[in-house]
GULO-919708 format. One record per atom (N, C-alpha, C): residue number from 1; residue in three letters; atom name; x, y, z. Coordinates in Angstrom, 2 decimals. Last residue first. Layout:
N
+-------+--------+------+---------+---------+---------+
! lumro ! drenfi ! sevo !       u !       v !       w !
+-------+--------+------+---------+---------+---------+
!   NUM !    ALA !   CA !       X !       Y !       Z !
...
+-------+--------+------+---------+---------+---------+
//
This chain:
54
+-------+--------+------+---------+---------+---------+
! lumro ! drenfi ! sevo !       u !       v !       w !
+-------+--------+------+---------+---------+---------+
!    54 !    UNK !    N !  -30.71 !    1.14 !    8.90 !
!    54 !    UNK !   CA !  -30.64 !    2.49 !    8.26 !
!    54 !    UNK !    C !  -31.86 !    2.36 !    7.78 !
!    53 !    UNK !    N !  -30.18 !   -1.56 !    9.56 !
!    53 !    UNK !   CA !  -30.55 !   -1.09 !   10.18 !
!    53 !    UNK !    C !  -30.62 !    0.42 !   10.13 !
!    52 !    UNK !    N !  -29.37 !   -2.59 !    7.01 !
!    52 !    UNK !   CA !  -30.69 !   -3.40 !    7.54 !
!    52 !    UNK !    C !  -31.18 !   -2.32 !    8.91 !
!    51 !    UNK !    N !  -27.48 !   -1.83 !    5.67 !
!    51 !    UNK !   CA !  -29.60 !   -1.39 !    5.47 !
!    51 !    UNK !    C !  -29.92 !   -1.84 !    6.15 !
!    50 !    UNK !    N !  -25.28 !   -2.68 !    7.30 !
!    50 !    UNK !   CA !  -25.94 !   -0.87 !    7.41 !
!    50 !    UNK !    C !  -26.95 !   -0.79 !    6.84 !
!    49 !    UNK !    N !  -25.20 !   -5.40 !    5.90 !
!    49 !    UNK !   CA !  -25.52 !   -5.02 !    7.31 !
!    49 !    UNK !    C !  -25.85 !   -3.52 !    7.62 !
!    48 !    UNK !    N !  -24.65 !   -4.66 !    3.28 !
!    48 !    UNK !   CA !  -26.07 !   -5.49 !    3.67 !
!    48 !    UNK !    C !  -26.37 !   -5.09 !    5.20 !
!    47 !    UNK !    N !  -22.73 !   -3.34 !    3.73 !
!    47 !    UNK !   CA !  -23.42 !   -2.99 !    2.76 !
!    47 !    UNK !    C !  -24.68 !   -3.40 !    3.41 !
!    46 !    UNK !    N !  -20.76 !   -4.99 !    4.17 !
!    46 !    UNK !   CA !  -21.18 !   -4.24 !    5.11 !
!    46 !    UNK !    C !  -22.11 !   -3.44 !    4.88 !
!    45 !    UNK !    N !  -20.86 !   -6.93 !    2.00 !
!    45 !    UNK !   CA !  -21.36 !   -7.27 !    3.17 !
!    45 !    UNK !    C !  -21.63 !   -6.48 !    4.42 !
!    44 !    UNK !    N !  -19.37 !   -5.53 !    0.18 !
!    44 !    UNK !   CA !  -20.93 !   -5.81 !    0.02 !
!    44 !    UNK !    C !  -21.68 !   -6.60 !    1.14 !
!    43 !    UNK !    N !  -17.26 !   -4.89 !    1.02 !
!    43 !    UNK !   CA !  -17.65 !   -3.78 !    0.68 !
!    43 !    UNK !    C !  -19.22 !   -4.11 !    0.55 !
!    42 !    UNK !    N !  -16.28 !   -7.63 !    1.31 !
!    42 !    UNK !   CA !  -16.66 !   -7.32 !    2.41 !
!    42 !    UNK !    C !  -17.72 !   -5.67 !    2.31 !
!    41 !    UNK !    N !  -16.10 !   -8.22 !   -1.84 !
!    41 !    UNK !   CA !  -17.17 !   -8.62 !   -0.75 !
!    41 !    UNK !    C !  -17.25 !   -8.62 !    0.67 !
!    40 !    UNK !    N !  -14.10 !   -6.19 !   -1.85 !
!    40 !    UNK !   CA !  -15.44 !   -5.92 !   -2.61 !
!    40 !    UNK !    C !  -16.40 !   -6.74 !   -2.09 !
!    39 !    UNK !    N !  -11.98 !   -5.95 !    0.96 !
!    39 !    UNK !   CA !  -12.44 !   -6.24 !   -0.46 !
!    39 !    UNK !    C !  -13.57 !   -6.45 !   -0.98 !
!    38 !    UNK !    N !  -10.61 !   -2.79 !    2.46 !
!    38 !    UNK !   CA !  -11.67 !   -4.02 !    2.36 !
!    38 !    UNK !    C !  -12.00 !   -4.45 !    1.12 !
!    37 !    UNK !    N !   -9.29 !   -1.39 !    4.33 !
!    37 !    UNK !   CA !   -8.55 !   -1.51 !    3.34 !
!    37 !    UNK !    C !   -9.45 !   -2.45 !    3.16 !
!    36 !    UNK !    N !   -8.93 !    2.05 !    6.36 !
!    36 !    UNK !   CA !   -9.46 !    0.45 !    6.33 !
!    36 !    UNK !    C !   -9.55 !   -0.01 !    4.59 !
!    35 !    UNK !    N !   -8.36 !    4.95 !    8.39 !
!    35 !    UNK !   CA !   -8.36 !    4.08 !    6.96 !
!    35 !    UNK !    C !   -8.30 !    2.62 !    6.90 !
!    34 !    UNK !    N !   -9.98 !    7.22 !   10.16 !
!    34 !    UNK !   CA !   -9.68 !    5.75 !    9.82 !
!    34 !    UNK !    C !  -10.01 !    5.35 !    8.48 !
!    33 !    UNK !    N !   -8.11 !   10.21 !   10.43 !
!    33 !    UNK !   CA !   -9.08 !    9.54 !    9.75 !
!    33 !    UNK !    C !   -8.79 !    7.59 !   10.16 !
!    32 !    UNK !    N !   -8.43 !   13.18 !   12.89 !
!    32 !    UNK !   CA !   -7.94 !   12.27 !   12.36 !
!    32 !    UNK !    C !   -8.98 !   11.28 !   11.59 !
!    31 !    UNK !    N !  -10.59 !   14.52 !   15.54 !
!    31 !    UNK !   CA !  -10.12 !   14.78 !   14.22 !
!    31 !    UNK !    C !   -8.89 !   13.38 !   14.04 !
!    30 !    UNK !    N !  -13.22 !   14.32 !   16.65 !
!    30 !    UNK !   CA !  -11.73 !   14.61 !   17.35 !
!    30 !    UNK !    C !  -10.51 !   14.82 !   16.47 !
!    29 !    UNK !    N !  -14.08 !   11.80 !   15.32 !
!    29 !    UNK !   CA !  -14.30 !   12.59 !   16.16 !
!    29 !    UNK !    C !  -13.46 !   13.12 !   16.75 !
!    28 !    UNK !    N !  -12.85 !   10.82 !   11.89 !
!    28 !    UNK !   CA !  -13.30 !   10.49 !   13.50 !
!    28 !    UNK !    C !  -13.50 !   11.76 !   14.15 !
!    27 !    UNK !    N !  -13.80 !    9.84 !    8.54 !
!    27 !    UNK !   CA !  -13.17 !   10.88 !    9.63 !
!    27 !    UNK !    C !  -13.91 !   10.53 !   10.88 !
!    26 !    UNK !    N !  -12.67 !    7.11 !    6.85 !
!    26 !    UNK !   CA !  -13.67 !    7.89 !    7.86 !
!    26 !    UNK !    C !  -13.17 !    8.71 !    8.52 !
!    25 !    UNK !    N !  -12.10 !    5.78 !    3.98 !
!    25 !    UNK !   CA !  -11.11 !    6.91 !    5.35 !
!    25 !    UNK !    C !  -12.14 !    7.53 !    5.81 !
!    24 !    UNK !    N !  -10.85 !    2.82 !    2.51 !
!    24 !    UNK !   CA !  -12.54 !    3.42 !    3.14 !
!    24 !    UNK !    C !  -11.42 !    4.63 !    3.76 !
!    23 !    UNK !    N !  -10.25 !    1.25 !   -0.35 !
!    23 !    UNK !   CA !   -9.52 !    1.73 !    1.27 !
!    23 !    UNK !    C !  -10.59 !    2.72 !    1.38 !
!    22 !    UNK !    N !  -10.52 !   -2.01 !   -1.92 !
!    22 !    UNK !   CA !  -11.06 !   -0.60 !   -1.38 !
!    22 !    UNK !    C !  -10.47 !   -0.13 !   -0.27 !
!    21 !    UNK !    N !   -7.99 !   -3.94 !   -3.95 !
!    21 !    UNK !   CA !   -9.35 !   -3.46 !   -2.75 !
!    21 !    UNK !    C !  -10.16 !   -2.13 !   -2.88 !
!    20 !    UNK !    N !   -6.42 !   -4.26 !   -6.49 !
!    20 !    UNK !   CA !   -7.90 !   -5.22 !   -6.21 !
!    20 !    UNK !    C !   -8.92 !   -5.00 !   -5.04 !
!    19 !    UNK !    N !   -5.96 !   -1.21 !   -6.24 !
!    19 !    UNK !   CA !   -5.50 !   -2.82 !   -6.96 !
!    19 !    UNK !    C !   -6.57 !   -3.04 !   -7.13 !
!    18 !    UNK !    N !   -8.16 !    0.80 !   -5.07 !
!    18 !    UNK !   CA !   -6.68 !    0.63 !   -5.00 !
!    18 !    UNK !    C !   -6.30 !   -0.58 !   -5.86 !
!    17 !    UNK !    N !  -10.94 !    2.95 !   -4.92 !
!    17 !    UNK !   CA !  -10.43 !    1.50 !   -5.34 !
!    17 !    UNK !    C !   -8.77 !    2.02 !   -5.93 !
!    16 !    UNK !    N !  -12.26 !    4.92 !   -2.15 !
!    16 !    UNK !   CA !  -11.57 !    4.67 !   -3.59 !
!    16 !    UNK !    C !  -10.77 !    3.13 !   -3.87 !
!    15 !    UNK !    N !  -13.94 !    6.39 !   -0.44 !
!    15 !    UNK !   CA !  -13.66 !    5.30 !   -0.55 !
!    15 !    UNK !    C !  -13.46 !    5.22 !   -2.19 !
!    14 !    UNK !    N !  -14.26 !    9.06 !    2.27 !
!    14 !    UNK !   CA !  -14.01 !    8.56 !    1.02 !
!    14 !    UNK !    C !  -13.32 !    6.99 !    1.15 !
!    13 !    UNK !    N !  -16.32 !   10.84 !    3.80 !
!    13 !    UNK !   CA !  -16.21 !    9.68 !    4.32 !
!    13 !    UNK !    C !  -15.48 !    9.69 !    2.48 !
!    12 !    UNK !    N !  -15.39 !   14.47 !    4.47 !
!    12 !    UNK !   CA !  -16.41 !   13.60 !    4.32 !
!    12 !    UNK !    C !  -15.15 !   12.40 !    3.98 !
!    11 !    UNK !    N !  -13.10 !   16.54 !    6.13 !
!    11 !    UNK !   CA !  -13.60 !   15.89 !    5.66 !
!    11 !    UNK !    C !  -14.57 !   15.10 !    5.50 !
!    10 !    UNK !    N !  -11.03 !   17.77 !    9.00 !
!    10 !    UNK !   CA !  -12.15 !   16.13 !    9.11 !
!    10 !    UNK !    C !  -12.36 !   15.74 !    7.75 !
!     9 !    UNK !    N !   -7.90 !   18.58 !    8.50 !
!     9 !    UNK !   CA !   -9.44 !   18.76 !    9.00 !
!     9 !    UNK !    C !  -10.23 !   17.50 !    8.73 !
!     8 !    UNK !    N !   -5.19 !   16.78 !    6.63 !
!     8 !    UNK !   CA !   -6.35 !   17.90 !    7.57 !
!     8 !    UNK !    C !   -7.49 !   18.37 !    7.25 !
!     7 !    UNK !    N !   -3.64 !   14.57 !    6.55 !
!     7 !    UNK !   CA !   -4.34 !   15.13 !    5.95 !
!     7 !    UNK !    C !   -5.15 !   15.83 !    7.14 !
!     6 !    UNK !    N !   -0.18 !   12.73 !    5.37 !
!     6 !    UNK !   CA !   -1.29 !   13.43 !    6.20 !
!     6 !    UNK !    C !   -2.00 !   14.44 !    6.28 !
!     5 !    UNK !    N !   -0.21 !   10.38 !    3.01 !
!     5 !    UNK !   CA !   -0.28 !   11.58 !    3.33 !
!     5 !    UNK !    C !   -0.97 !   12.26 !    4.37 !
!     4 !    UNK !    N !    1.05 !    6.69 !    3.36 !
!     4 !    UNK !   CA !   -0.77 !    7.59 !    3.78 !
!     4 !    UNK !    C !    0.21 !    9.30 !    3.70 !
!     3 !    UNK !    N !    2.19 !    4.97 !    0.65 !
!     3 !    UNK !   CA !    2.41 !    6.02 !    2.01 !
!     3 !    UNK !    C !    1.13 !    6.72 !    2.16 !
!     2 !    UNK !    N !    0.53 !    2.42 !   -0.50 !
!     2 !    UNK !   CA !    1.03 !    3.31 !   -0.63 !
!     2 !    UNK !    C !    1.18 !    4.24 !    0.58 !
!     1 !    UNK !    N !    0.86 !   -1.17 !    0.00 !
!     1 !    UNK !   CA !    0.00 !    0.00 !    0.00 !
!     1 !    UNK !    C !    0.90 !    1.23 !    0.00 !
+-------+--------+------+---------+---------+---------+
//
C-alpha cells in the first residue's frame, strides 16, 4: 500500500479503489481519519448489514 499523506481537517467519508481493494477513510471525532482496506465482498457485506438497520 502506498504512504498515507497526512491530511487535515475532518472531511467527508471517502472510498476509492486501490488494486484489487477498497480503502474506506472515515473521519473520527476529534479529528484524524480511519483508513481500512476491504475487499469488494466485504464492501458488500457491510453494505447489507448498514440497510438493515438504516
Amino acid at each position: 500500500m502506498a504512504a498515507m499523506k497526512p491530511r487535515t481537517g475532518e472531511g467527508p467519508l471517502e472510498v476509492t479503489k486501490e488494486g484489487r481493494g477498497l480503502v474506506m477513510r472515515v473521519p473520527l471525532e476529534g479529528g484524524g481519519r480511519l483508513v481500512v482496506e476491504i475487499s469488494q465482498q466485504e464492501a458488500t457485506d457491510l453494505h447489507a448489514a448498514l440497510s438493515e438497520v438504516v
